[in-house]
Every structure is written in structure tokens, then in C-alpha cells.
C-alpha positions in Angstrom: 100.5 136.6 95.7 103.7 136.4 98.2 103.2 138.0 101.3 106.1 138.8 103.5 106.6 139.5 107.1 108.1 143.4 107.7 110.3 142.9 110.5 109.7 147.0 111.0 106.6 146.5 112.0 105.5 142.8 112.5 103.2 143.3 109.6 102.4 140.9 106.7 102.6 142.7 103.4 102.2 142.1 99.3 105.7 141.6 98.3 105.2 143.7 95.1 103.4 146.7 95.1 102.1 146.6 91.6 101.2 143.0 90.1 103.9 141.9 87.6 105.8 145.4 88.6 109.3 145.7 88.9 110.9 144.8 92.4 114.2 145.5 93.9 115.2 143.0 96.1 118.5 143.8 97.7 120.9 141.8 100.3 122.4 143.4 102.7 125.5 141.0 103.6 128.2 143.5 105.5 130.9 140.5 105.7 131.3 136.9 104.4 130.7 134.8 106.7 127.9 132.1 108.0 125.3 134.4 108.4 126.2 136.6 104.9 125.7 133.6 103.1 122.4 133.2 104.9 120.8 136.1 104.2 122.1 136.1 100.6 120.4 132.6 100.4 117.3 134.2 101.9 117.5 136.8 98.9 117.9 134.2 96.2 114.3 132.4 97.5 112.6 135.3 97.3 114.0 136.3 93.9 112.8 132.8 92.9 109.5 133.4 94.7 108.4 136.8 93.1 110.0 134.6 89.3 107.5 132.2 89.9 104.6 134.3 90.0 106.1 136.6 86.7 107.2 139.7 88.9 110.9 141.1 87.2 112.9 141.4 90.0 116.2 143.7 90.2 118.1 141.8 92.6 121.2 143.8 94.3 124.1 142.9 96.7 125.0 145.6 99.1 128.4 145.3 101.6 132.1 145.9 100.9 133.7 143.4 103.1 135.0 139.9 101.3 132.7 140.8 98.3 134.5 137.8 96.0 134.7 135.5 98.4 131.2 135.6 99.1 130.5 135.4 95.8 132.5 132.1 94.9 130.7 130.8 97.9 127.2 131.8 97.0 127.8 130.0 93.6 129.2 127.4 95.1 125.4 127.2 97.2 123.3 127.9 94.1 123.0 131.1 94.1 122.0 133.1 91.2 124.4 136.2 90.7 123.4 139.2 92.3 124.5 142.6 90.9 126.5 145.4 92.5 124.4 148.1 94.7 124.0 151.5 92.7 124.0 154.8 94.8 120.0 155.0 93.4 118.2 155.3 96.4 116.0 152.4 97.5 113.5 152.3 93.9 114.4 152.9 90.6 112.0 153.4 87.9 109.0 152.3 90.4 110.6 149.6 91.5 109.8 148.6 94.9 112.6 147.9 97.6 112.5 144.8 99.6 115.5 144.2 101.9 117.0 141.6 103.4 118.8 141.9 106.2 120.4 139.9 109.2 118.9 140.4 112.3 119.9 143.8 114.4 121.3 144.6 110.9 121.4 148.1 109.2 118.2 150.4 109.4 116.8 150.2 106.1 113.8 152.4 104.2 111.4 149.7 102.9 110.2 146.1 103.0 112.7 144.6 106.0 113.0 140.5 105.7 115.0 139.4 108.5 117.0 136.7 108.8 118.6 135.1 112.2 122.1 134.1 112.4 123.4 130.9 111.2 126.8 128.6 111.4 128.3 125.5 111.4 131.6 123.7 112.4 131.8 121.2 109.9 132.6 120.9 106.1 129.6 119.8 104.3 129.8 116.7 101.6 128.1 119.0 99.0 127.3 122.4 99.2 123.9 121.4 97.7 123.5 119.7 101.4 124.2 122.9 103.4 121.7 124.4 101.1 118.7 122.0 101.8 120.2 121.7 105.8 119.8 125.5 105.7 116.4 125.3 103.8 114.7 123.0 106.5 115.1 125.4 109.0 112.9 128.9 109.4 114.9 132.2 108.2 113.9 134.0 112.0 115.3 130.7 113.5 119.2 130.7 114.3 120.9 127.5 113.3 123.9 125.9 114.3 125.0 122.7 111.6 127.3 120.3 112.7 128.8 117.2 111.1 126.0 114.8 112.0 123.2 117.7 110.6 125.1 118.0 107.8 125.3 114.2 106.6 121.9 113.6 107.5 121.2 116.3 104.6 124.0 114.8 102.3 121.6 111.4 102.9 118.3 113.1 102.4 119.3 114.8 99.2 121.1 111.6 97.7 118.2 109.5 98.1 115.7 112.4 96.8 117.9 113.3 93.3 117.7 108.7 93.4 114.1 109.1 93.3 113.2 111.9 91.1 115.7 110.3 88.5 113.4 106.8 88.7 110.2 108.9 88.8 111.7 110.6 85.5 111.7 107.0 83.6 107.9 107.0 84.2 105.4 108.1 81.8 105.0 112.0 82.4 101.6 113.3 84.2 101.2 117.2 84.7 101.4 118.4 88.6 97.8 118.0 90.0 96.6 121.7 90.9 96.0 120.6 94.4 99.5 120.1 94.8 100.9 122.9 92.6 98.2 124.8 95.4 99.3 123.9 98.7 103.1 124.3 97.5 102.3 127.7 96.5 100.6 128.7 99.6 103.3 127.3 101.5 105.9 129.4 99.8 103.7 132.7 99.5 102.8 132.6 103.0 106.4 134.2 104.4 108.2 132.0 102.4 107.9 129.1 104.2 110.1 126.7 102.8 110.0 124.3 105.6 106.3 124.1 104.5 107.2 123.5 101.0 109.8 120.5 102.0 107.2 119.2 104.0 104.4 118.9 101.4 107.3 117.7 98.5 107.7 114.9 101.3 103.7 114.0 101.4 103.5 114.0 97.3 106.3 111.7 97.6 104.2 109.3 99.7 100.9 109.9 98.6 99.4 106.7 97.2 97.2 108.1 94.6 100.1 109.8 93.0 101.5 108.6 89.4 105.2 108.5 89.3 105.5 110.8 86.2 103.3 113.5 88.6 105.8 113.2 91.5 108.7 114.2 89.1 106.8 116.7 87.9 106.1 118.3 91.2 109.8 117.6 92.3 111.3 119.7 89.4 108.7 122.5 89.7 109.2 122.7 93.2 113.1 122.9 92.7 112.5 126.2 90.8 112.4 127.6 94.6 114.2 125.1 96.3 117.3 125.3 93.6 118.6 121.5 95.1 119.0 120.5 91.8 116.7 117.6 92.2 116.9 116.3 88.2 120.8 116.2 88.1 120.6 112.4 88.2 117.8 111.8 85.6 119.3 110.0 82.6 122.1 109.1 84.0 123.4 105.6 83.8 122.9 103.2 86.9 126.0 101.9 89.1 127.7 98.6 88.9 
């Protein structure tokens, strides 16, 4: 089950109160800017994260400030739409309220997942590339991304999507449950998606591996990660 820091009280709790029980999982994003799009990113992992494990999950944006904008941008990123905050209260139906917030942001009655400030002073190549520049870092770390962090993403994801696609022509082997393990224990512990990236990198060197394994553990890992690792499989080689 995902456990989740409390920033309220430096506590680690369930992330759903009831197994396979509805949660509300709402972003607090009061303008669009670097950080915004960090904590809505933030959000849209642990939406994926409580998916993964069959929790429904009622996933809400609250702020007024450059609303469309943000939402064109979060697309742009990967993220999943989130719906427009209803004057409810935090729970609705039972639902449990987890919120996530940028740090010294808005007081808040429930689960508080903090996020630190983020920014950077470059255009990325792909917005995939911010994604997996923002993903390598911890969510209570600030970040700063410039051109050279940025590329060296761009790089990294290039030659991972060049990977999965020749894994893919492989004969298919299910993900080994030790590796579907430590990835899920690296994701339910805080969300810790450096973690995660860090065990995708040893299945990709791991010796005892099959081919068709690794691309299996690359797309089920991408159901977090949202990089979309398999756009490349099938697709016909360069000149």
C-alpha cells in the first residue's frame, strides 16, 4: 500500500483510508507558473500511484489564476486532466482528501504532500524531457533546470524509448515479481520516483534479464512514470 509523508506533521501515513475506497486527491496550483506545474505533476504520480494499486481516485484542480494556460501546459507534460474544484468540502461520499500543495502553501484540512519550488531558464527539446528532468529529482528538493540539465534528459529519454522499442522485437517474458517488488516499494514508499528510475536503470543492465522482460518492466513502469517509453516500438528504423 502507498504511504505518504504529511507535511502537517512529519508523519508517514496509508494514502487511502479504506482499501480500494474512493480518494480525493486535489492540487492546489494558485498561479501557472514553474512551480504550479510541479505540484500538478506531483498530483498526476500519485493519481497514477493509488491507479496502480485499484484505488478510484477523484482527482481535483483548485486555483483561479491562468487556469487554461496551465492546463495546455500540463497536457503538453503528460498530464492526465484534472477536474474543476467543487465547493464540497474536503471528502465527498467518504472520499478521503489528500492535498498537494507547494511548500509554505495554503493551510489545508487533510493529507498535506508538499512539494518544493521548481524552475528553469531554458526551453526544453520535448516536454517529455522536462518531465523525466523533473522526475529525477525528489518533490521536497527545489530544482533549478538549465539548458545543459535539460539536454542531458532529451539524451537520456532518446536513447531509453531506442531501447525499449529493440527490447519490444524480442520474444515477450512477464516482469519477474522481484522487479515488479522493488519498483513498487520504491514508488509506495513516499513516492519515490528517483527510486523507481534508479531500479528501471539496474533491470536495464542486469545480465540475467531477457529482453522481452526488460520491455515489460519499462512499459509497466511507465504507467507511473507516464515518459511514454513504447512510442518508438514498431516504428520503422532510420536511413
Amino acid at each position: 500500500m502507498l504511504r505518504i509523508t504529511d507535511a502537517r506533521t512529519g508523519a508517514s501515513t496509508e494514502a487511502t483510508a479504506v482499501r480500494r475506497g474512493l480518494t480525493r486527491v486535489t492540487a492546489h496550483v494558485p498561479r501557472a507558473d514553474a512551480t504550479g506545474l510541479r505540484v500538478l505533476l506531483a498530483a498526476d504520480l500519485l493519481v497514477r500511484a493509488l491507479e496502480l494499486q485499484g484505488t478510484p481516485v477523484w482527482a481535483v484542480l483548485a486555483g483561479r489564476e491562468g487556469r487554461a494556460e496551465l492546463r495546455e501546459e500540463a497536457a503538453e507534460l503528460g498530464i492526465r486532466p484534472f477536474g474543476d474544484q467543487l465547493d464540497v468540502g474536503t471528502t465527498l461520499g467518504g472520499a478521503r482528501g489528500l492535498h498537494v500543495v507547494g511548500a509554505g502553501g495554503e493551510e489545508v484540512d487533510g493529507v498535506r504532500v508538499e512539494v518544493a519550488p521548481a524552475d528553469w531558464d531554458a526551453v526544453p527539446p520535448e516536454p517529455a524531457a522536462l518531465r523525466l528532468a523533473l522526475l529525477g529529482h525528489a518533490r521536497h528538493e527545489a530544482v533549478t533546470l538549465g539548458a545543459d540539465a535539460l539536454a542531458e534528459a532529451a539524451g537520456t529519454l532518446a536513447r531509453l524509448r531506442a531501447q525499449v522499442a529493440a527490447w519490444a522485437t524480442r520474444p515477450s517474458r512477464p516482469v519477474p515479481e522481484a522487479v515488479r517488488g522493488r519498483l513498487r516499494t520504491a514508488w509506495e514508499d513516499d513516492l519515490d520516483v528517483p527510486a523507481v528510475l534508479e531500479e528501471l536503470r539496474a533491470a536495464g543492465h542486469a545480465p540475467d534479464l531477457p529482453d522481452g522482460a526488460r520491455f515489460e518492466t519499462y512499459a509497466y513502469a511507465d504507467r507511473l512514470l507516464g515518459l511514454d517509453l513504447v512510442r518508438d516500438v514498431g516504428r520503422a528504423a532510420g536511413p
